[in-house]
C-alpha positions in Angstrom: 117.9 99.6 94.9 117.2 97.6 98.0 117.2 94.1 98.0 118.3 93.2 101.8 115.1 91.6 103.6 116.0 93.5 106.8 116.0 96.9 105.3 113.3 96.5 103.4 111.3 95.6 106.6 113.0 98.3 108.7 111.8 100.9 106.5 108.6 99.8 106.1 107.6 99.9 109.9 109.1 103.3 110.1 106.3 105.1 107.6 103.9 102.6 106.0 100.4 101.4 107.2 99.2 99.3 104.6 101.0 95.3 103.9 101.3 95.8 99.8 104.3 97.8 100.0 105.9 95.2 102.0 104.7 92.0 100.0 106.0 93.8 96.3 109.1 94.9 97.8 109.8 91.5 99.5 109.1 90.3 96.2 111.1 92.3 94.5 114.1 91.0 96.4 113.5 88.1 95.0 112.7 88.8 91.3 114.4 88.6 88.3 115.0 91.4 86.7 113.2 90.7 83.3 109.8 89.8 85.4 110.3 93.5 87.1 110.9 95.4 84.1 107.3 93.7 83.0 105.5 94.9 86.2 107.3 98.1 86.5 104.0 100.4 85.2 101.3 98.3 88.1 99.9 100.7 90.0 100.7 100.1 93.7 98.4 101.9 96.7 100.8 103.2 99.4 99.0 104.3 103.2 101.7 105.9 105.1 101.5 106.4 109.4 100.0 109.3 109.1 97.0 108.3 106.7 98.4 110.3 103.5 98.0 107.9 101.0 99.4 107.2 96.9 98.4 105.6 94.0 102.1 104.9 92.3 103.5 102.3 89.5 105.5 99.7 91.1 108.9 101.2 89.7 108.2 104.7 91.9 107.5 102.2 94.9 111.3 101.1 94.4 112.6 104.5 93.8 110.4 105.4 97.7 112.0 102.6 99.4 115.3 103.7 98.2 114.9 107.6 99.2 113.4 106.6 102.4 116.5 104.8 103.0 119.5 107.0 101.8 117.4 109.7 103.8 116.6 108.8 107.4 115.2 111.9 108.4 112.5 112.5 105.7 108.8 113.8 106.8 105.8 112.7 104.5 103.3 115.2 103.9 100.2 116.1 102.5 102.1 118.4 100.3 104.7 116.3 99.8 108.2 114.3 100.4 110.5 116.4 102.4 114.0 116.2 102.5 115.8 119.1 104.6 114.7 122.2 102.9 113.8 120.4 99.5 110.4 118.7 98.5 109.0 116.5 96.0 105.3 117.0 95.6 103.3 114.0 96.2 101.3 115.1 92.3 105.2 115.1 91.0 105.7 112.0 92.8 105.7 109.3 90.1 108.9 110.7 88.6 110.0 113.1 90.9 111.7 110.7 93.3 113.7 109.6 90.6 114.5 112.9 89.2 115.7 114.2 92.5 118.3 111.3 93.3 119.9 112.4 89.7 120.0 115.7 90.5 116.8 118.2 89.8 115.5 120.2 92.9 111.8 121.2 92.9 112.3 125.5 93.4 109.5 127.7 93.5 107.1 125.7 91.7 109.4 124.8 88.9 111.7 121.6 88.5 115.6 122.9 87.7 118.5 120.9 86.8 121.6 123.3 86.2 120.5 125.9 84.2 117.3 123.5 82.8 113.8 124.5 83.9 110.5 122.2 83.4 106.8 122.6 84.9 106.6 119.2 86.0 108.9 116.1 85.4 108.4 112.9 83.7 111.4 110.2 83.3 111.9 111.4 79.4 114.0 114.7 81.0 116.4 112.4 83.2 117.1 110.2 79.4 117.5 113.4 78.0 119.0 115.3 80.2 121.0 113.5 82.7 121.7 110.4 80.8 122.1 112.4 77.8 120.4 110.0 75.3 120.2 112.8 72.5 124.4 113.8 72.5 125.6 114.5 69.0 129.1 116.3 69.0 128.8 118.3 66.4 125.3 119.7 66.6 126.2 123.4 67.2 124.7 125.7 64.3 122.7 122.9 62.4 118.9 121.9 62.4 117.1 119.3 64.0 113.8 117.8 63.5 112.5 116.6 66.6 109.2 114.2 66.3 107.7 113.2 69.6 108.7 116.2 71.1 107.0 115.2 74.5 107.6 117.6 77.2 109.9 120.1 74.9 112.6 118.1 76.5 114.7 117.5 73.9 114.3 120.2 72.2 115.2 122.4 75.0 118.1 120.0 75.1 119.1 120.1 71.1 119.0 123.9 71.6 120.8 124.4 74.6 123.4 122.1 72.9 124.0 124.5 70.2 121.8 124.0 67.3 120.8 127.0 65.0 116.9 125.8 64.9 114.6 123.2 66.5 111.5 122.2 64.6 109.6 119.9 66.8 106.4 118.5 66.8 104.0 117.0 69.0 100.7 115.7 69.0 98.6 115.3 72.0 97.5 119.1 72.8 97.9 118.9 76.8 101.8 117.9 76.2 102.3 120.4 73.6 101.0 123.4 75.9 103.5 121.7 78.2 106.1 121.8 76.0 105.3 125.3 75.0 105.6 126.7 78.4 108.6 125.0 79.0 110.4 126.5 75.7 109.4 129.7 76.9 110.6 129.2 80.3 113.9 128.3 79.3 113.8 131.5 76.7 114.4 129.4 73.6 111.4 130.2 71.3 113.7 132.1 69.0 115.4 128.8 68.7 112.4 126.3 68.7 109.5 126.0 66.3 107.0 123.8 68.2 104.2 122.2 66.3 101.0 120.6 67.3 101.2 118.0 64.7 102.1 114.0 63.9 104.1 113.1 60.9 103.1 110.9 58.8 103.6 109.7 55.0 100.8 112.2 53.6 99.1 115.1 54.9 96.1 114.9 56.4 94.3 115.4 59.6 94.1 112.6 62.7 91.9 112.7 66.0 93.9 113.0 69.3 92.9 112.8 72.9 92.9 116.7 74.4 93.3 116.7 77.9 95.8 113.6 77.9 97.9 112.7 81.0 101.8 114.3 80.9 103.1 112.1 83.4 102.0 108.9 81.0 102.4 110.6 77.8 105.8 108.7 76.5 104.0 105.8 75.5 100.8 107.5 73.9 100.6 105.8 70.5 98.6 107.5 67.5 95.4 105.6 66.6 92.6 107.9 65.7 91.0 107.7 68.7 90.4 111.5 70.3 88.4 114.4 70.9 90.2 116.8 68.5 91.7 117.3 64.7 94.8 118.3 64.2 97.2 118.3 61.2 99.6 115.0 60.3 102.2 116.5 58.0 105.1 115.4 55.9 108.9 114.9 56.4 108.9 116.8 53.3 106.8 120.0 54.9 109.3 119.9 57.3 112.1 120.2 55.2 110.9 123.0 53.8 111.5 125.3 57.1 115.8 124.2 57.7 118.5 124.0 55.5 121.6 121.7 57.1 119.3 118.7 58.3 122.0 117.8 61.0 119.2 115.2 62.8 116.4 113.3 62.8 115.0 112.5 66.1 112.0 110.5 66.7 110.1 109.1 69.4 106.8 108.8 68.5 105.6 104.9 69.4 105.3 103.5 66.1 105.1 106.0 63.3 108.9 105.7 62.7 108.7 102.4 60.6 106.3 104.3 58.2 108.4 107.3 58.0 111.5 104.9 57.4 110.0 102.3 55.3 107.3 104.5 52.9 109.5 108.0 52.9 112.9 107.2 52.8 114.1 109.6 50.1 113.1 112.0 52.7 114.7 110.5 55.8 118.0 110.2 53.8 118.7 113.9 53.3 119.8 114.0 57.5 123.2 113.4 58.3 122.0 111.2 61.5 119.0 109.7 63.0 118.3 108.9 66.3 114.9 106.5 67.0 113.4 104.4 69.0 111.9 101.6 67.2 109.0 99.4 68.5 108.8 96.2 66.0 112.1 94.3 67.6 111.4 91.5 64.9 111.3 94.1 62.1 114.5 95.0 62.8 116.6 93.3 60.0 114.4 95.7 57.4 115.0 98.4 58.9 118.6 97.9 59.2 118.3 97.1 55.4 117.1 100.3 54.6 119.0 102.4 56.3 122.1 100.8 55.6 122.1 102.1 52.5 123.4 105.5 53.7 124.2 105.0 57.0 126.1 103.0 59.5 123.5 101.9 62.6 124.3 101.1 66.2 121.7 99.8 68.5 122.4 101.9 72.0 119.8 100.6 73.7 117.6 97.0 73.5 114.7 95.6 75.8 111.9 93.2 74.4 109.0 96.1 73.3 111.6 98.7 71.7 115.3 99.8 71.2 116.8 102.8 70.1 118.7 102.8 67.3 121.9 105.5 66.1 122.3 106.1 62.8 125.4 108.0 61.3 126.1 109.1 57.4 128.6 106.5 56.2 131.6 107.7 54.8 131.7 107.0 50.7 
């Protein structure tokens, strides 16, 4: 990031028309990190010289600033950011900046990372995938459940890392045709089982929003509110499908205290668990609980969530 007065204000003459850039970035020099991560979703406008102009949260603002100064021959536009013979579509633009500093190149309409391949990107593939969130070392040949599937990120990644079935489900049914394209475009529907579904403690039905935005989708939290049914099933429906339940992921904003607290006979039959958890001052019960079969580590802490690691223990 850039936090020298000088460059900021360099850069901004060189491509931007309109003063907000300049004010947040000059504030952001000046900020303390906790107030940032606060603000890091407000939507910024961006005008650049030649009249293109954004709509962007303030975090991609930072990530533009940066770009525009590693790379001082860039060209904005209208189809995009270029950068020598690469682009980042101004539509991929809220998490593509990002994605291309760690790596993934926009290629004939499709965003590759080694031998990875997604329609479009959101900043759940660089956790997955680059920062490698998800890493268990002894994956290969056993099953994971995978709730929240998102994208189909993970799953893509739990596969590619070796394991002998994937059953992963997701909600919202605009993600999940995203996810399901992406599975197939990295050939792994042999390996994946992809359901358009929530878990929950009983079966059931829930209404979802259809047509819900991808790019905003890793914070969409289950509350009845939608335009369409679909099923809620049961850690125990899942079970059902795998023998070997190596892991237990899940990501879906909220449901996991309810799977951990009101179904635990279920959630103890994995050897490891992998969650984010969004009630920091609920933490101590949930440590309670699973402590009973498992030693927990918390990899990663902010105030609205952390993501907890949970391993067998050793009797």
């Amino acid at each position: 990031m850039i936090r020298n007065i000088g460059n900021i204000y360099r850069i901004y003459k060189l491509y931007f028309k309109n003063i907000s850039p300049l004010v947040w970035l000059s504030l952001f020099s000046i900020m303390p990190r906790s107030v940032l991560n606060k603000k890091q979703f407000t939507t910024v406008t961006v005008k650049f010289k030649n009249n293109i102009e954004i709509h962007i949260p303030l975090i991609t603002l930072f990530n533009l600033f940066f770009i525009l100064y590693k790379y001082p021959h860039i060209k904005i536009e209208d189809d995009g950011i270029h950068i020598g013979e690469d682009i980042i579509p101004l539509t991929e633009i809220n998490w593509g900046i990002h994605a291309y500093l760690q790596g993934w190149r926009f290629r004939n309409g499709i965003w590759q990372f080694n031998d990875i391949k997604l329609k479009h990107i959101i900043f759940t593939a660089i956790e997955v995938f680059n920062e490698k969130i998800y890493y268990f070392n002894e994956i290969k040949d056993k099953s994971v459940v995978d709730v929240g599937a998102g994208i189909g990120d993970s799953a893509i990644y739990f596969a590619k890392e070796g394991a002998k079935k994937v059953i992963a489900l997701e909600p919202l049914p605009s993600v999940y045709n995203e996810a399901k394209d992406n599975i197939a475009l990295n050939n792994l529907k042999e390996k994946i089982i992809l359901l358009n579904a929530a878990l929950g403690v009983k079966k059931g039905k829930i209404k979802v929003p259809r047509n819900y935005n991808i790019y905003m989708s890793f914070n969409y939290r289950a509350n009845g509110f939608g335009d369409t049914l679909i099923d809620v099933v049961t850690l125990n429906d899942v079970l059902k499908c795998i023998d070997q339940p190596y892991l237990l992921k899940m990501d879906c904003e909220g449901c996991e205290y309810d799977i951990i607290t009101k179904d635990y006979e279920n959630v103890r039959k994995f050897d490891n668990i992998i969650f984010e958890f969004h009630y920091p001052k609920l933490k101590s019960r949930i440590i309670n609980i699973l402590s009973k079969d498992f030693t927990c580590d918390i990899i990663r802490s902010s105030n609205v969530d952390m993501m907890f690691k949970c391993v067998r223990s050793r009797q």
